[in-house]
C-alpha positions in Angstrom: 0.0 0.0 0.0 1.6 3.8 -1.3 2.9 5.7 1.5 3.2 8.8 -0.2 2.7 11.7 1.8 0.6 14.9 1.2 1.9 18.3 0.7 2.7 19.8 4.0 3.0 16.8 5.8 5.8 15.5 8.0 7.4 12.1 7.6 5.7 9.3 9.3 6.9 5.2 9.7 6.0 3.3 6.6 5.9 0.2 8.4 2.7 -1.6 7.5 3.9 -5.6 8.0 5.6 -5.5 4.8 8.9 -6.4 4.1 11.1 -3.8 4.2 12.1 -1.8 1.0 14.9 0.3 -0.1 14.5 4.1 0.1 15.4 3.9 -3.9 12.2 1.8 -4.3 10.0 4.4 -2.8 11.0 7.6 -4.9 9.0 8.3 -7.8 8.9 10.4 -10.9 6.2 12.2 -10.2 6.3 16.4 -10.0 5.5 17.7 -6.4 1.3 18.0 -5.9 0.7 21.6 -6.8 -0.8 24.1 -3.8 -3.2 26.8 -4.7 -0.5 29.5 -4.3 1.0 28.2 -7.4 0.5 29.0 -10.9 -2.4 28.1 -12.2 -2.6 26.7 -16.1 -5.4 27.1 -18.4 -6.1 23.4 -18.2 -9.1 22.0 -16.3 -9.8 20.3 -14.1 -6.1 20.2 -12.6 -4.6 17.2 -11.9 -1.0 15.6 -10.9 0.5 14.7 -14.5 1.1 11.0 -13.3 -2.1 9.9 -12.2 -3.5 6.9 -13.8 -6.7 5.4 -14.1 -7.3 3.3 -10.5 -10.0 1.4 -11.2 -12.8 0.8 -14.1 -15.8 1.4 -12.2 -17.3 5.1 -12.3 -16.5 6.7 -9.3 -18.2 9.6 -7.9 -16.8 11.8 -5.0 -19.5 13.9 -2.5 -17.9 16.7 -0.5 -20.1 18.6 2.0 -19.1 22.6 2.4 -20.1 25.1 3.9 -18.4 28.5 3.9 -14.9 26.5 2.7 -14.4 29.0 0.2 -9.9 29.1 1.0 -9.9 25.6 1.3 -11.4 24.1 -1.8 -8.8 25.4 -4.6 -6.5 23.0 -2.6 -8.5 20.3 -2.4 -9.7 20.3 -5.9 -6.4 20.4 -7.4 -5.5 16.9 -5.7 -8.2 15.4 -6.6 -7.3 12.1 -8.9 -8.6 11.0 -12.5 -9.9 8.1 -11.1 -12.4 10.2 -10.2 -15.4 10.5 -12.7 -17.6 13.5 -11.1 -17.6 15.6 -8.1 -20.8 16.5 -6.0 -20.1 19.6 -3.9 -22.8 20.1 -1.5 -23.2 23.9 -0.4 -24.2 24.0 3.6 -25.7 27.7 2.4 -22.5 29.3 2.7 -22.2 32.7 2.8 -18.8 33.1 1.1 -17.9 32.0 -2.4 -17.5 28.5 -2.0 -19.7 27.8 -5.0 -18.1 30.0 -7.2 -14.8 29.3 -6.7 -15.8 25.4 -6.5 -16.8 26.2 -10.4 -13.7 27.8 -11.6 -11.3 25.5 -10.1 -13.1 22.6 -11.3 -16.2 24.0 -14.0 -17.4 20.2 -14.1 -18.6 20.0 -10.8 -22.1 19.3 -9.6 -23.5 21.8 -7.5 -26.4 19.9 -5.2 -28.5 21.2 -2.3 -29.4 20.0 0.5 -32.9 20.1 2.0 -32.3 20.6 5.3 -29.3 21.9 8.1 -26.4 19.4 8.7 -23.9 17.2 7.5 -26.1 14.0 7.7 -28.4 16.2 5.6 -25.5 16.7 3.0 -24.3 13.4 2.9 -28.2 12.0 1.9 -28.4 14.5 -0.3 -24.9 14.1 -2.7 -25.3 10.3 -2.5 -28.8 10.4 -4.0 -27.4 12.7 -6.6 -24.3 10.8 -7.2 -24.5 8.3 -10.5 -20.6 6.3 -9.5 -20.9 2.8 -9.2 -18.3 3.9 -6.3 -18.9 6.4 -4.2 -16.5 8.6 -2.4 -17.1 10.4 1.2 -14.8 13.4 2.0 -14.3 16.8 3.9 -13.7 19.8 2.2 -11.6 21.8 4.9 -8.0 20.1 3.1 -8.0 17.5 6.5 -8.5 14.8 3.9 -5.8 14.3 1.1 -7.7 13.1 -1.9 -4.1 11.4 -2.8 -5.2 8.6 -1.0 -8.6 8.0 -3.0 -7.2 5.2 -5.0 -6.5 3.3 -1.9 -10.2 3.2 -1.5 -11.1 1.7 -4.9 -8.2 -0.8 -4.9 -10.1 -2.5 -1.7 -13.3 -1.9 -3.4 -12.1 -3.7 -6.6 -11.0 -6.7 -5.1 -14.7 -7.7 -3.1 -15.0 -5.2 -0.4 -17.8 -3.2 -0.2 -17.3 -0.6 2.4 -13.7 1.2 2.5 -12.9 3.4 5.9 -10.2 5.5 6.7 -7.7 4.6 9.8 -5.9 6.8 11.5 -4.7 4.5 13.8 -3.3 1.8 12.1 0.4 1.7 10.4 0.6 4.3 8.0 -2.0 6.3 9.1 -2.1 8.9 11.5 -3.5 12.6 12.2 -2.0 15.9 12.9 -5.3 17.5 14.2 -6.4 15.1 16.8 -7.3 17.0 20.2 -6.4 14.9 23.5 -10.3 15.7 23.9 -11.1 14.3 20.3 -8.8 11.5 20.7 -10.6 10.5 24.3 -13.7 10.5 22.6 -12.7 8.9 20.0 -11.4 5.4 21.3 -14.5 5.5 24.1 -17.0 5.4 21.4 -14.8 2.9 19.6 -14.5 0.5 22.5 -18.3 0.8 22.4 -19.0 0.1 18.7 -16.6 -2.8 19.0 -18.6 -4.6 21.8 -22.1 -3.8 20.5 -21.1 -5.2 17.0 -18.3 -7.5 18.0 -16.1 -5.7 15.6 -12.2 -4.8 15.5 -12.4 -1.6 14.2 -9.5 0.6 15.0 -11.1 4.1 14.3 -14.3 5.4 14.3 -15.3 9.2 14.1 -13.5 9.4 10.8 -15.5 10.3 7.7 -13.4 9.8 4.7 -15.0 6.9 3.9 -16.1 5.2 0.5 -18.6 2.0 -0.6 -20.7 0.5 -3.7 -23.6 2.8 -4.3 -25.5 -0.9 -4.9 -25.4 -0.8 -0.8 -26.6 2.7 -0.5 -30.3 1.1 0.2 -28.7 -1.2 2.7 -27.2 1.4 4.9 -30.3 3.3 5.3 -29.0 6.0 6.8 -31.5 8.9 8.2 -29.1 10.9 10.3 -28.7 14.5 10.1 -25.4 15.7 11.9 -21.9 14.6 12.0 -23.0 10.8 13.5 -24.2 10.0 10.1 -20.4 8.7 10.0 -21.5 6.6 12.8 -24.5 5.1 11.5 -22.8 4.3 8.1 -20.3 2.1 9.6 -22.8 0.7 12.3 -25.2 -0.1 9.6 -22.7 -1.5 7.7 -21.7 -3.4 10.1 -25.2 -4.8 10.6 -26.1 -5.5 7.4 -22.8 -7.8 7.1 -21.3 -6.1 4.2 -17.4 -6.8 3.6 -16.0 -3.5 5.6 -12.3 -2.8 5.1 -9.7 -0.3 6.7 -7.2 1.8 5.0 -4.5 3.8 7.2 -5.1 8.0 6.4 -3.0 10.9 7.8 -5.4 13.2 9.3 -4.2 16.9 8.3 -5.0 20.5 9.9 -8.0 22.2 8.9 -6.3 24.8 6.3 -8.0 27.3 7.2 -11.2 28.5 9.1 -12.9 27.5 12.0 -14.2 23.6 12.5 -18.3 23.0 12.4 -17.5 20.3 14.7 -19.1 19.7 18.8 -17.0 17.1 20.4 -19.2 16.7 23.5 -22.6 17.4 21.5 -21.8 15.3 18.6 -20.2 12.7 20.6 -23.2 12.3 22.6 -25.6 12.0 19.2 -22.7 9.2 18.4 -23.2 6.9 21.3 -26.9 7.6 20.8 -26.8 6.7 17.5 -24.6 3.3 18.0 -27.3 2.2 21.3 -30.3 2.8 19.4 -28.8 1.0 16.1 -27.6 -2.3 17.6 -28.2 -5.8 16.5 -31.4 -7.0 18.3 -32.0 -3.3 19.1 -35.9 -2.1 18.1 -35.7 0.1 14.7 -35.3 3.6 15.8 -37.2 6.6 14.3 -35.0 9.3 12.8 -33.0 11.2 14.9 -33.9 14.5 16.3 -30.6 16.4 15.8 -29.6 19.8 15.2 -27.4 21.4 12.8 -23.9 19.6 12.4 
């Protein structure tokens, strides 16, 4: 599995249970990712001039936003050729996320969502997306779209829900709070008893899965534990889930829509009231995420 690093990033151990290679082995041809401080060419969308195609399924990838007007150029411009369209779904920003969205990448799909919250965002780009994959990510730059064909290479050989590790060899995150992290590996402990898992990360949306399944996870959630309810669905419904180690990176810029004690709490809710055995639960009541 690629250890390549994103832009900014500091070196991290490599050691995933594989032999050993030489440093000579890992080097590459490829021309450093491009940041959105640097020159920008008349061709679109931009890309990294060695990307290949990953995979031959259609892939679709469904980025909530709201008011990530600074971040997007950055995320936009590492985003793969494997990649066949990109939903962005506006949060009703109030900056020019939209427009900027458009002239980084003029093929985008602009999609609204009905209602407040990331749940609401999620539901909405994944009934809009037409992949035979589809891809989950944030659009604050935390999430390096370089590691998108690590996703569809589990996908293409019989899994059918890829998540994003930060906790496993390879992975990591520079923008975990001790609070976060707490938070974090309680509600994992808990998922991993209720659903007799050995999951090794959990509030972690960079996620993908075959849109086939979409039906199957049935999600109804509304804030940030739609992430949550994907996985414990998933989880539920048996469907092959497999882990991928991702380096977590700083927000690039702006403030975080994230409540760690809030949200966590609609987490652990959310896991209780959708465990095996447990009676199906109406739809959440939960407020903007």
């Amino acid at each position: 599995m690629s250890t390549t690093l994103p832009p900014d990033a500091p070196p991290h151990p490599a050691d995933d249970g594989r032999p050993s290679r030489r440093a000579s082995d890992r080097v590459t041809s490829r021309r450093p990712l491009r940041r959105s401080t640097d020159p920008v060419s008349s061709r679109r969308p931009m890309r990294r001039s060695g990307d290949t195609v990953a995979t031959t399924h259609t892939v679709s990838l469904v980025i909530p936003a709201r008011d990530e007007a600074r971040n997007i150029p950055w995320v936009f411009e590492q985003i793969p050729r494997c990649v066949d369209e990109v939903l962005l779904v506006d949060g009703a920003s109030v900056d020019a996320t939209i427009t900027v969205a458009k002239r980084c990448l003029p093929t985008v799909r602009s999609v609204k969502q009905s209602a407040p919250g990331k749940g609401n965002a999620l539901r909405s780009g994944f009934a809009a997306a037409t992949g035979e994959y589809i891809v989950m990510m944030d659009a604050d730059g935390s999430m390096w779209p370089g590691e998108i064909p690590h996703y569809l290479h589990f996908l293409d050989n019989g899994y059918d829900f890829v998540k994003g590790s930060r906790c496993i060899a390879g992975g990591g995150s520079l923008d975990l709070t001790r609070i976060r992290s707490l938070g974090n590996r309680a509600l994992l402990a808990v998922v991993n008893r209720l659903y007799d898992s050995r999951l090794t990360d959990l509030c972690y949306g960079y996620c993908a899965f075959r849109r086939e399944f979409l039906d199957e996870l049935d999600l109804r959630s509304s804030g940030f534990e739609i992430e949550a309810e994907m996985i414990a669905h998933a989880l539920r419904s048996g469907l092959r889930i497999a882990e991928v180690p991702s380096l977590e990176l700083p927000r690039r810029s702006g403030r975080s829509h994230l409540h760690a004690v809030s949200d966590g709490r609609r987490v652990l809710r959310t896991l209780l009231a959708e465990r095996p055995g447990a009676r199906s639960a109406a739809p959440l009541a939960v407020g903007e995420g």
